[in-house]
C-alpha positions in Angstrom: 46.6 166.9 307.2 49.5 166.5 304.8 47.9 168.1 302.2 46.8 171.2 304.5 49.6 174.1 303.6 51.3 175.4 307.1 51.2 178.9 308.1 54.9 179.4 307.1 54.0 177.8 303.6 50.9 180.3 303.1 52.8 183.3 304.1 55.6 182.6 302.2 53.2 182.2 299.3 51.2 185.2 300.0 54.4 187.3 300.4 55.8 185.9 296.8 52.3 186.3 295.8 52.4 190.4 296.7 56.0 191.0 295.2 55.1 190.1 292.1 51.7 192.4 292.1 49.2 189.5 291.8 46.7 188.6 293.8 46.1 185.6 296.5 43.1 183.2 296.5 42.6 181.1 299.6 40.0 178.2 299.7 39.0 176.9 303.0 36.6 174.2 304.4 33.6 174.9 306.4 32.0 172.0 308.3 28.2 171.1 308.2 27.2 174.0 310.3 29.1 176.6 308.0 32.0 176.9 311.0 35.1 177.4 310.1 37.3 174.4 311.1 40.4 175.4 313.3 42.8 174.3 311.2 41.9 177.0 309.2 40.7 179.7 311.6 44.5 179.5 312.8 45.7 180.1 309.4 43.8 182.9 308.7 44.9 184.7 312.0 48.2 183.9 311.0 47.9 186.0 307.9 46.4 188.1 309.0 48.5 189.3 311.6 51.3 188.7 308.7 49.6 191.4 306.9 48.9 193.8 309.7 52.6 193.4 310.6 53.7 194.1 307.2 50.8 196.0 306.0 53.3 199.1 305.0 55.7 197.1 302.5 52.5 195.4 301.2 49.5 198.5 300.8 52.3 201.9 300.7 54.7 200.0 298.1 54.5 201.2 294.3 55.6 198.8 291.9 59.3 198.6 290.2 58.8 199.5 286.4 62.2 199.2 285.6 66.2 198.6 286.5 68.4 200.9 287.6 71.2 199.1 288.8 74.5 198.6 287.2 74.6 196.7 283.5 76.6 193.6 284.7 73.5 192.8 287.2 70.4 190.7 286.0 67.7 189.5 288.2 65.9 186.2 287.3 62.8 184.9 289.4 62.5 181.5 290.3 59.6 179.4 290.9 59.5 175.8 292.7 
């Protein structure tokens, strides 16, 4: 299960997916009888109920075009 993301890993993702205006893929695994397995199912409540939580900042947001703070300010995004 090491290679399974956590919850807290996918939402994080998700929510650096949504500030930056893309969009979030999710592949999960189905077993023989085209169930989702738990491990999963719990993941996807999880974000879901991120996104119902949240679902102002994420579906009434606009996007920022531009910078209006002060010259001496610069914004950098990081990835790791």
């Amino acid at each position: 299960m090491d290679d399974i993301y956590s919850s807290d890993e996918l939402i994080a993702q998700l929510a650096q997916t949504i500030s930056l205006g893309g969009n979030f893929v999710l592949n999960i695994a189905i077993d023989a009888n085209g169930r989702v397995l738990p491990v999963f199912e719990e993941r996807l409540k999880n974000l879901g109920d991120f996104v119902n939580d949240h679902s102002d900042a994420i579906f009434s947001s606009k996007p920022w075009i531009y910078q209006s703070d002060v010259d001496s300010v610069m914004y950098v995004i990081f990835q790791h």
